[in-house]
C-alpha positions in Angstrom: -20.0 -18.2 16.7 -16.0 -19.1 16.6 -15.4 -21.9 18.9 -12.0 -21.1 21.2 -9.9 -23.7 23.1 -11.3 -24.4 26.8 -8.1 -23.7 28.3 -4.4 -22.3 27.3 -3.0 -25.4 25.6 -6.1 -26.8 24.5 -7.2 -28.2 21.1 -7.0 -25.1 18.7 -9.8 -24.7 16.5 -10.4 -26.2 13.3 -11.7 -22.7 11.9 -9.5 -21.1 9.6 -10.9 -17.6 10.8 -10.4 -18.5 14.4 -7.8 -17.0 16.7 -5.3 -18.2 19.2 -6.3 -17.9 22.8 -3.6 -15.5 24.9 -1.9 -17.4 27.1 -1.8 -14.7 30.2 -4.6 -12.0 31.9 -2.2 -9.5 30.2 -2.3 -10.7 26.6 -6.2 -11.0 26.9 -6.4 -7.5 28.1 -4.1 -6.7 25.4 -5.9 -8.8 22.6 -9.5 -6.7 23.4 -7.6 -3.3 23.3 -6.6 -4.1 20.1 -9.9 -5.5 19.2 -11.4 -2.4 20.6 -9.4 -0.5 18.1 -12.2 -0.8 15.6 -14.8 0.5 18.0 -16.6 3.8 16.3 -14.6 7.1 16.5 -15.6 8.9 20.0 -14.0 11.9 18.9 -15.3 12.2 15.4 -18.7 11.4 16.6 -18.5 15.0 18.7 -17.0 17.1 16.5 -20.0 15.9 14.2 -22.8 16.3 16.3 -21.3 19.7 17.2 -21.0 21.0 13.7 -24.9 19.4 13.0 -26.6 20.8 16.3 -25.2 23.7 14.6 -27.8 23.4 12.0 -29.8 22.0 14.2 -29.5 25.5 16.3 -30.0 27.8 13.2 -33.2 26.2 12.6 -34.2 26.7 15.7 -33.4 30.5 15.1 -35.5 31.0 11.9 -38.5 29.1 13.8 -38.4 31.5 16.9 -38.1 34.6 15.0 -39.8 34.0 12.1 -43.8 33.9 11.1 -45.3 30.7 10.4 -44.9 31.0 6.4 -42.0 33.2 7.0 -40.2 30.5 8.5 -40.7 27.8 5.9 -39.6 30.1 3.3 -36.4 30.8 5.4 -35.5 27.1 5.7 -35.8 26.2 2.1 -33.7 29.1 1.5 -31.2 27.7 4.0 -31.3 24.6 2.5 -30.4 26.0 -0.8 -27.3 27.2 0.7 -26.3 24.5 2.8 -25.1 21.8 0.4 -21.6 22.9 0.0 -21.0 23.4 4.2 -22.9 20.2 4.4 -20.4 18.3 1.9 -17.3 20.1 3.8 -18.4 18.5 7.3 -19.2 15.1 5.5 -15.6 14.6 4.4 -14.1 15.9 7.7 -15.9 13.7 9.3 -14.8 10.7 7.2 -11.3 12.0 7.9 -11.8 11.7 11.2 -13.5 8.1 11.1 -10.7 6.8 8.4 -7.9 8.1 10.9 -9.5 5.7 13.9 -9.9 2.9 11.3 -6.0 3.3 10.2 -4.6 3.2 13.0 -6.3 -0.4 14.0 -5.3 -1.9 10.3 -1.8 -0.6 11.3 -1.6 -2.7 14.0 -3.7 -5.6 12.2 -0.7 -5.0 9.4 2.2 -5.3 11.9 1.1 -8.5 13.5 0.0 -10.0 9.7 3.2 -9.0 8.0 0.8 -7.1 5.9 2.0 -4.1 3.1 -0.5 -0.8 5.1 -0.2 0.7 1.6 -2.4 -1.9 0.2 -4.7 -2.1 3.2 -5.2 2.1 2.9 -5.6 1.5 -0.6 -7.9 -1.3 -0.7 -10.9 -2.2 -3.2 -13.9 -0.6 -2.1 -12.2 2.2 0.8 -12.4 4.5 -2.0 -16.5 3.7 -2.5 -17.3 3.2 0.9 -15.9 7.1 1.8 -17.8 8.2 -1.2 -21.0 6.6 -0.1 -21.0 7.6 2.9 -20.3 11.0 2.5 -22.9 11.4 -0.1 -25.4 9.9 2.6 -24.4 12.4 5.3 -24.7 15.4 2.8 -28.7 13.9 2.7 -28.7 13.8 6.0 -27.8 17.0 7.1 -30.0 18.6 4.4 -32.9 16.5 5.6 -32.7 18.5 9.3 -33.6 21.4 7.4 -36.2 20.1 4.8 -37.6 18.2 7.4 -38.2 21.0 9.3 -39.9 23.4 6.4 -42.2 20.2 6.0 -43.0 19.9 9.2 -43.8 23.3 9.4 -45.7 23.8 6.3 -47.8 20.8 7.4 -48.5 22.1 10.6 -49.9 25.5 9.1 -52.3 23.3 6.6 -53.9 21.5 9.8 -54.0 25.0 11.3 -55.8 26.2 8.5 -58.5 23.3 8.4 -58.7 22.7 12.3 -58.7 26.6 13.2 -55.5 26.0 15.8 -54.9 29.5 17.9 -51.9 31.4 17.1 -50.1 30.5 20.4 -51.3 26.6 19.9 -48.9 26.7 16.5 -46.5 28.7 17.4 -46.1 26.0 20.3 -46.2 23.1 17.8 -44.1 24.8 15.6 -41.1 25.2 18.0 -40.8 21.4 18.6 -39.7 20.8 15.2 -36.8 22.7 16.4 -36.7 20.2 19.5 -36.8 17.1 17.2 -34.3 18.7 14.7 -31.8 18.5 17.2 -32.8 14.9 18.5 -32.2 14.0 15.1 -28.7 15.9 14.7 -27.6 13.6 18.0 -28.6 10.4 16.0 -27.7 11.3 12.8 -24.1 11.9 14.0 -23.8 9.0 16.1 -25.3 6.8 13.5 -23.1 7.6 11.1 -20.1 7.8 12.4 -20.7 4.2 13.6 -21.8 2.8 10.1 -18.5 4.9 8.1 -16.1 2.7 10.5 -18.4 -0.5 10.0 -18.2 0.2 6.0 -14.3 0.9 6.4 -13.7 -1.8 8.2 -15.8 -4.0 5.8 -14.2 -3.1 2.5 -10.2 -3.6 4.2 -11.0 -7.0 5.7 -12.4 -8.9 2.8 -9.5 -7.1 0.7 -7.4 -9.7 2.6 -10.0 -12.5 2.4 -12.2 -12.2 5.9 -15.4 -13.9 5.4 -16.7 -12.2 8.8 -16.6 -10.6 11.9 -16.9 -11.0 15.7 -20.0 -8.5 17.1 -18.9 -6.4 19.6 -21.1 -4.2 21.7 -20.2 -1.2 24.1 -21.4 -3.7 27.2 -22.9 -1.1 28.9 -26.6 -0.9 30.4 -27.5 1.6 27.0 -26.5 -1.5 25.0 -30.0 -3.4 23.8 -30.9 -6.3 24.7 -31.1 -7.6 20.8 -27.4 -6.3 20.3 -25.9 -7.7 23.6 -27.4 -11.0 22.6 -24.9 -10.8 19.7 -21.7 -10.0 21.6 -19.2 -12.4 20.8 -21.3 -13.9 17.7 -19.7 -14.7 14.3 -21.1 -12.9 11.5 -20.6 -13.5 7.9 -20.1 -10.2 6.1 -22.9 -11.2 3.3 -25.1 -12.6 6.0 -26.5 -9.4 8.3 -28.3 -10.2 11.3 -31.8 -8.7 11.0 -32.3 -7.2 14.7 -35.5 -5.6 16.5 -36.9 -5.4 12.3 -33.9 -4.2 10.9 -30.8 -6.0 8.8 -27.5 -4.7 9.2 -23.7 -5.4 10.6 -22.6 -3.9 13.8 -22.8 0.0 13.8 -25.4 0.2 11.3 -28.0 0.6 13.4 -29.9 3.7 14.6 -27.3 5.1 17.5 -25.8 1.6 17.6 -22.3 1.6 19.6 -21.3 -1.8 18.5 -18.8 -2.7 16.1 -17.5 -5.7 13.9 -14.0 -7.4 14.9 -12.6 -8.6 11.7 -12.2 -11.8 12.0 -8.7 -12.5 9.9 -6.7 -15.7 7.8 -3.5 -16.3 10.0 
């Protein structure tokens, strides 16, 4: 973790990375907005789970009015479909997430003296949108694959365990139940990790070693991830949290997010 002077006027740190301690209430308030500015995109996170509880919703469709095998038929035809809408909601999500991101590099520019054009254009932006979008298109098919797995499983153990027709029809309806669980997560997850990933690739452009965790310092937050707030975080060293290794926002419905932490 960054060390920061005790008190206004006190011994700066030695730290490179570390940042100047605001001298008034008012610049501190003003110096977490601004570090707040990287926090995930709020508003591309609902226009994406809107658009995937869409799918989420259609599956739901085909299992209600559909038989059994019907239905897994239906949803691999639906997933043959899919790929093009899924790629289309990918990329407008990214819009949405690289639109957030700019906007706090613009200000990060402004106080740095930094050219935006190089920031925008950085090495690795270009990758990281990629990658991310070809993740999501996974993602989104895997709601519907997922599903005609599920239910193709479901009507093998039928078959050997001799389930009644209302006992499967009953199982078969809370695949719809857990595809939209999934469509929550998936956009919240994701959304999170694309602004982690931008963020990433435009800081070490400009030589950041690593980042200050943020949380959303609420009661949702866990207890592993609040432990973290305010920790300094090396960009090739991820914290492995709860089992799992990864930077702020790459978690499963994580709301945290990485400060950059910046060369004066």
């Amino acid at each position: 973790m960054a060390n920061k002077p005790d008190a206004p006027g006190g011994i700066a740190p030695a730290s490179p990375f570390a940042w100047k301690q605001p001298w008034a209430w008012a610049d501190a308030a003003k110096s977490r907005s601004d570090a707040s500015a990287f926090s995930p995109s709020r508003t591309a996170e609902k226009r994406y789970a809107r658009q995937l509880k869409s799918v989420a919703g259609q599956i739901r469709h085909i299992l209600a009015t559909s038989s059994p095998a019907d239905a897994e038929r239906l949803l691999r035809e639906y997933d043959k479909v899919l790929e093009p809408w899924a790629r289309q909601t990918a990329a407008t999500m990214m819009a949405g997430v690289q639109r957030k991101n700019a906007q706090a590099w613009r200000a990060v520019a402004g106080r740095m003296g930094r050219d935006m054009r190089a920031l925008m254009g950085a090495p690795g932006v270009g990758a990281a949108v990629q990658a991310a979008i070809a993740d999501n298109v996974s993602l989104i098919r895997s709601l519907v694959v997922g599903a005609a797995d599920d239910v193709a499983e479901l009507i093998r153990e039928s078959l050997v365990t001799g389930t009644r027709a209302e006992d499967l029809a009953a199982r078969i309806a809370e695949v719809g139940e857990v595809s939209e669980n999934r469509a929550r997560t998936i956009a919240r997850t994701e959304v999170s990790k694309a602004g982690t990933a931008l963020t990433r690739a435009r800081a070490e452009s400009i030589g950041s070693e690593g980042y200050i965790w943020r949380t959303a310092g609420d009661a949702d937050t866990r207890d592993s991830h609040r432990a973290m707030e305010g920790v300094f975080v090396r960009w090739d060293s991820p914290p492995t949290l709860d089992g799992m290794t990864g930077h702020a926002g790459d978690f499963p419905n994580c709301r945290c997010y990485p400060e950059p932490v910046l060369r004066s």
